[in-house]
N, C-alpha and C positions, 0 to 999 in steps of 0.2 A: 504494500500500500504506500502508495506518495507521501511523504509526509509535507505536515503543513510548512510555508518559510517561518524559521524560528521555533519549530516545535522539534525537541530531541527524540522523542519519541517514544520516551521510557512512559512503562508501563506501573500501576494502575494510572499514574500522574502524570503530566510533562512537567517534569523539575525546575524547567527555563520560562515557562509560562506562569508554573505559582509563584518561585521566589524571585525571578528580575524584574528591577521598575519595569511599572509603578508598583511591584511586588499588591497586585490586586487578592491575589490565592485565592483564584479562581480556580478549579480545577481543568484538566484537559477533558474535552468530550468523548476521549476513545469512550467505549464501553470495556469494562473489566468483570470477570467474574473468577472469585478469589479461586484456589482450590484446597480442596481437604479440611476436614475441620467443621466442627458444628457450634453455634451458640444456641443456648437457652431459650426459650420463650420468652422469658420472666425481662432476660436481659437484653434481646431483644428489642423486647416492647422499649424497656427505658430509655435505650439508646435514640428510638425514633422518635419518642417525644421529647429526648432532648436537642438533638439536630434540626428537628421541624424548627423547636421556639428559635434555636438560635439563628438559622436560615430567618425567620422573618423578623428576628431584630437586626440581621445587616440589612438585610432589603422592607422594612415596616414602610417606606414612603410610598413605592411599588405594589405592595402587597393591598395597602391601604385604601390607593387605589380612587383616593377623594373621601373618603368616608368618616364616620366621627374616630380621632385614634383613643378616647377612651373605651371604644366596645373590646372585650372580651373576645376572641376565638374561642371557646371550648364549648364542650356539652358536657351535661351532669346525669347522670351520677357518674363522680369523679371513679378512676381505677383504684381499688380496694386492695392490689398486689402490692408486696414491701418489696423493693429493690433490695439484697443481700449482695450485701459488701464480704467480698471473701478476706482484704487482709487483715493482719492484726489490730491494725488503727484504723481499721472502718469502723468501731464501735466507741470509739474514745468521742467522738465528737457528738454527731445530728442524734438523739436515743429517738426520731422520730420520721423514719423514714417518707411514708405515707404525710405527711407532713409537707415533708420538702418536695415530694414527687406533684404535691397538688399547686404550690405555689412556684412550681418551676415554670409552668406556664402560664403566668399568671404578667401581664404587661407591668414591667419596672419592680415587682419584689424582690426579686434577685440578681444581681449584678450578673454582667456579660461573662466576667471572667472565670465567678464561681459555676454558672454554666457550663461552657464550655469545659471548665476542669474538670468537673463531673462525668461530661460526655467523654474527656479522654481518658479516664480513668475505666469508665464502662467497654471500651475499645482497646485498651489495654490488658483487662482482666478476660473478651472475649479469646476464646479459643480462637477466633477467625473473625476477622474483620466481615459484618453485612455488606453484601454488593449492592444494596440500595443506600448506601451512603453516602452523605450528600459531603463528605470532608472524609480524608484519613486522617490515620493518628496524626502522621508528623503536620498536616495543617492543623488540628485541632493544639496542639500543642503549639505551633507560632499565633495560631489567636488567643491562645489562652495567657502567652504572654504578652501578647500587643495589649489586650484590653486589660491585664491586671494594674500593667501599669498607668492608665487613662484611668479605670476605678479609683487608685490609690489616689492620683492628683485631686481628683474631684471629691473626694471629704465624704466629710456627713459626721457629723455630730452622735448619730445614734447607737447604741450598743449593738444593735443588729449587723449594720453597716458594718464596723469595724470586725466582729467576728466572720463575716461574710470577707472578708479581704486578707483576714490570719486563714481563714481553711484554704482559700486560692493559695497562699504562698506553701502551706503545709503541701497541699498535694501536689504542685510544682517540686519541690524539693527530694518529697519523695519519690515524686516519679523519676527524675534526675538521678536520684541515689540508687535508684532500683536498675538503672541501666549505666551506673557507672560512671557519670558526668560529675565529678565530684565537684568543679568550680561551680556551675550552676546550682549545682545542690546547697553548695555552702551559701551562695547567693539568697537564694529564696530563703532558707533556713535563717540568715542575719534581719529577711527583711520581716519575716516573720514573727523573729525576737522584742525587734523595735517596735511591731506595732501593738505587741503583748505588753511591753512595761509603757509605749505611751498611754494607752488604755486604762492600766493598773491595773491588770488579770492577776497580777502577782501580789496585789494586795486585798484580796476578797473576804477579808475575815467575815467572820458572823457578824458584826455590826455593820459593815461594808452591804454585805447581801442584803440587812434588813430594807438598807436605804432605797435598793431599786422597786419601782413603782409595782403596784401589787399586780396591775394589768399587763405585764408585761411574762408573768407566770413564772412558777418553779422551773418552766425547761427553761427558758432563757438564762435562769441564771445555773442552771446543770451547766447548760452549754459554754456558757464562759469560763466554767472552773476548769471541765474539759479542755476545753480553748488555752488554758497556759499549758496544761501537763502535756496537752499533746504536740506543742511546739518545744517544751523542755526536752522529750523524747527523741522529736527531729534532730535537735540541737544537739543531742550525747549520740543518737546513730552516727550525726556528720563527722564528730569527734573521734569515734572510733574507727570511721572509715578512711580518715583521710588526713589525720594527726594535726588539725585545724583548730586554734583557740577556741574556748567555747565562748559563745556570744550573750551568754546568761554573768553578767557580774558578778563577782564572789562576794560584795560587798553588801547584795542588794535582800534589803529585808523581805521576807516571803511570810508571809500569811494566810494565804489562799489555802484550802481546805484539803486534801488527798482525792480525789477521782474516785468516786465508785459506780459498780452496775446496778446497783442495790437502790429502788428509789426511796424505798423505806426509810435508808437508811440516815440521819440526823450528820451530813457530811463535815457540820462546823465542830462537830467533836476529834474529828481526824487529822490535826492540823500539821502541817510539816514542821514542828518544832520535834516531834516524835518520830524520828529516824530511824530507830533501832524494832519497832515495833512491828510485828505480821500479823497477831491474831486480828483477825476481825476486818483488815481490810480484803479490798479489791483484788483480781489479779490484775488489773492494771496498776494498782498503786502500787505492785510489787514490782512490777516491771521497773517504775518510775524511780523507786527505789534502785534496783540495783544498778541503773543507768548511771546514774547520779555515782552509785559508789565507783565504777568503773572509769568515767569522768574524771572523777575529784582525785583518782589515784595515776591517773596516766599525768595531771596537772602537777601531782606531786614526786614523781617518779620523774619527770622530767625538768622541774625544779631542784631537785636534791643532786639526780645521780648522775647528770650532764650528758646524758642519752636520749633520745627521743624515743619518748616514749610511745611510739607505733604501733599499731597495728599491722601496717604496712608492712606486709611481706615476713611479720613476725621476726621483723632485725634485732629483738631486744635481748633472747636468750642467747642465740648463738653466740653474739659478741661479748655480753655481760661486761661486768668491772670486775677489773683485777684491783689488789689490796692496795697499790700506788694511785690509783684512783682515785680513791675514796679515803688517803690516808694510812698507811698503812696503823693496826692496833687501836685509830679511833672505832670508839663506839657508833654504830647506826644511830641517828637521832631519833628522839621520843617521839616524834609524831609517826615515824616508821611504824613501831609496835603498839600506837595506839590504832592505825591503821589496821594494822594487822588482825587486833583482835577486836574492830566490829565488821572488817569483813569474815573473819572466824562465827561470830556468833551472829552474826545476820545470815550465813549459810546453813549453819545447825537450824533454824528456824524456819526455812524455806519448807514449803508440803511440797512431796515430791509428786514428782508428773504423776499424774491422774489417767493411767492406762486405761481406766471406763470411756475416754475421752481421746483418743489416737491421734485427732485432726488439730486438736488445741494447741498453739506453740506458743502462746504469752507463759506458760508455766518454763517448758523448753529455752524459749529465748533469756525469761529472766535467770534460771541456773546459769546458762551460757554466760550474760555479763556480769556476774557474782565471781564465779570462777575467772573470769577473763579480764578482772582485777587482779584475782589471787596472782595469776601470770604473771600482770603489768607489776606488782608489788615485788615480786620478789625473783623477776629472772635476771634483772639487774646486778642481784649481788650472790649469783651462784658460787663465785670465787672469793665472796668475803664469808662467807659464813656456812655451816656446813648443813643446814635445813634446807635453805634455798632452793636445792636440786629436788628433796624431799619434795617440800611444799607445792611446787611446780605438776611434779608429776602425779601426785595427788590431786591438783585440780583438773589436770588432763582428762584423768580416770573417770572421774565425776560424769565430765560432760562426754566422755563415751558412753558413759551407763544410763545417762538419760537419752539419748543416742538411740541405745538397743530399745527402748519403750515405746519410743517415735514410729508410729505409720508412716514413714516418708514418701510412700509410695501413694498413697490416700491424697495427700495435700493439693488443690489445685491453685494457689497461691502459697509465696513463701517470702517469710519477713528479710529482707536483704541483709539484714545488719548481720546474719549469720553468717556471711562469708567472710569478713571481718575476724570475727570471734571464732570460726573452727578451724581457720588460717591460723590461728595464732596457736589453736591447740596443737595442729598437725606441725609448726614450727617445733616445739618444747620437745613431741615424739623423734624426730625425726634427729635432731639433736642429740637425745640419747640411747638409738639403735644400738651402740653397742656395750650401753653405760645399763637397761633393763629389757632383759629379753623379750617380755612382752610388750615392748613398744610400738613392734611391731605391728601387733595386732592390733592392738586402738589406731592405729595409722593407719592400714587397712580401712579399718570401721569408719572412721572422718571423712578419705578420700571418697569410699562406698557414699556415706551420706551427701558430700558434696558433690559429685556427679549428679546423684538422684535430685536434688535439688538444683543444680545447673540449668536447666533445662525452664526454669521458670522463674529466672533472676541473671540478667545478663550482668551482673554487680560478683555475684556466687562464681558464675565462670567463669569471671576476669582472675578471682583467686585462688579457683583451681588449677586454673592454668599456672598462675604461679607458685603452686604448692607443689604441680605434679612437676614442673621444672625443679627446683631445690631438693625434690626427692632423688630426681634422677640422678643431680651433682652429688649428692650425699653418697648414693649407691656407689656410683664411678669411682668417688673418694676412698670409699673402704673399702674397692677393690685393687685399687692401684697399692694398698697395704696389705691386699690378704685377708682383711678380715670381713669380707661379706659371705 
């Protein structure tokens, strides 16, 4: 077939017609139809009411057509299906799905950008992109960042507004994270942060909460509490993935209540001053928790031991500090072994995975960042002190054995920050192959998991690729000695 002047030709798109001025991203008229691969009903459906409304607010002048633009498009009775969020942090925010699916459509409730994010998020979690779609991912994604930041200029005073403009930046970031764009990610995640403390989500105490207006309802103010924990969360996945300051200040007073699923539950009794405590909360507040410890010890491991304290590529065992490093015969400082022992008894305290429950990975991911402190804490100073090795591969263990609990195979989403955190265990094994016989085998079991999960985290397979490299040089290494 001829192609048009100016059209390259690529397929389902022409790449030169959406993104070069006047970069319009328009799509190309070939017709496409994807192959292989099924989506939902369920998700489906959502996806096309959310491409329709978006399709008629870039063209609402067109569409309109002369007529009054306060009328309404829809018919009642509204759709009664809940949209089902597969990831971890699809439940940390909206607890009202049916909610937001009714006022998606609804002219100016909801900003362009939070739209669209939503729609590229439902396109993203599809098995297969619809060939009635009227945008693919990657346009939905440059509109979703064209119009966040047109939202953000244009203000608005109201609590609604501003939570509508932290969830665009949350699932920008994440989605970013989830495919490995770590600048981006870190981007949305900073812009995220700022608009959480200019808001004051981080000061919510029970007095704070009484003050907002009664008409505005208990979700509203659920969703704002949610609204900080789940950009804290962003904030320590960034951290972990990609050894980036955290954007949350150490200095800044926090009040705001702990997260729960439980609406029962009286949340201004949970307050973050109470760090060390499990019973009674959330699994998200566990999660948030151990995020937080994992954070706060990669800030202080790479403050004290003048290593970076990474994630990346698991550089921290291998190389460690030797005793000139650190002094030789000084003592480790006291906040070392204060450290120590609440990430010690905050892990005695963890319920362990809940095998009635296969597909749940907030119990899974928060062991992973508990243990994946103990790492950052103490792989630093395997050469100062003679636990260090100890300690290490003890947390290894751990997060293999939750590991073997794990349906991996079940999962049709997977929280990214795990390639991070099992990269960093398969560093510790791999390390000492010929220092604990069975290192082997948890090494094995990691990469096994990391494969199985590959496949639905392009973030996951950037770091298997680099675990199953540094395996490879390990192997070659102790066989150029003889000792594989």
């Amino acid at each position: 077939m001829p192609q048009l002047q100016g059209c390259d030709g690529e397929r389902p798109t022409c790449r030169r017609c959406r993104l070069q001025p006047p970069r319009s991203l328009e799509p190309c008229t070939y017709s496409h139809t994807p192959v292989g691969g099924t989506v939902s009903l369920q998700v489906e459906e959502s996806m096309e009411t959310m491409q329709n409304r978006i399709y008629e607010l870039e063209h609402q002048l067109e569409l309109l057509n002369g007529q009054d633009p306060s009328k309404v498009f829809v018919e009642e009775p509204y759709s009664s299906q809940r949209f089902q969020g597969l990831t971890p942090e699809s439940d940390t925010w909206d607890n009202h799905p049916t909610q937001f699916q009714r006022t998606a459509v609804l002219p100016d409730l909801l900003p362009r950008s939070l739209l669209v994010a939503v729609a590229l998020w439902a396109t993203h979690m599809s098995a297969n992109p619809l060939a009635e779609s009227v945008y693919s991912e990657e346009e939905l994604l440059a509109r979703t960042v064209h119009h966040v930041a047109r939202d953000i200029a244009a203000g608005g005073a109201l609590p609604e507004r501003m939570l509508h403009m932290i969830q665009t930046e949350v699932l920008l970031s994440l989605y970013y994270l989830d495919y490995g764009r770590l600048l981006e990610a870190n981007y949305h995640r900073a812009g995220a942060t700022s608009l959480v403390f200019i808001s004051g989500l981080h000061q919510l105490s029970a007095s704070s909460l009484q003050n907002i207006p009664i008409q505005m309802g208990a979700n509203l103010r659920m969703e704002m509490i949610n609204a900080f924990w789940s950009v804290l969360l962003i904030n320590n996945y960034c951290v972990a993935a990609s050894n980036t300051p955290s954007s949350m200040p150490y200095d800044a007073p926090i009040s705001t209540p702990w997260p729960t699923h439980f609406p029962n539950v009286a949340t201004s009794s949970m307050l973050f001053l109470d760090e060390d405590g499990v019973a009674g909360h959330s699994p998200l507040t566990l999660l948030a928790k151990a995020s937080i410890r994992l954070e706060r010890t990669m800030y202080f491991t790479a403050r004290n031991s003048g290593i970076c304290a990474s994630f990346l590529l698991g550089c921290n065992y291998r190389r460690g500090l030797t005793p000139a490093l650190t002094g030789a015969g000084l003592p480790l400082p006291s906040e070392f072994w204060e450290i120590e022992s609440q990430l010690e008894r905050f892990r005695s305290r963890l319920p362990t995975v809940d095998i009635g429950h296969p597909t749940d990975q907030i119990s899974l991911v928060t062991h992973a960042f508990v243990n994946g402190a103990i790492l950052c804490l103490h792989s630093p100073y395997i050469n100062v002190y003679a636990e260090a090795r100890s300690k290490c591969l003890t947390a290894a263990s751990c997060v293999v054995a939750r590991l073997a609990d794990a349906h991996l195979t079940e999962w049709e989403m997977v929280d990214p920050v795990l390639g991070p955190l099992l990269a960093a265990v398969a560093d510790v094994l791999i390390a000492n192959l010929t220092h604990v016989p069975q290192a082997s085998t948890g090494l094995q079991a990691i990469l096994s998991a990391m494969q199985t999960l590959a496949r639905l985290s392009p973030l996951i397979q950037q770091y298997l690729t680099i675990t199953q490299q540094q395996y490879t040089a390990a192997e070659q290494s102790l066989g150029s000695f003889g000792l594989s």
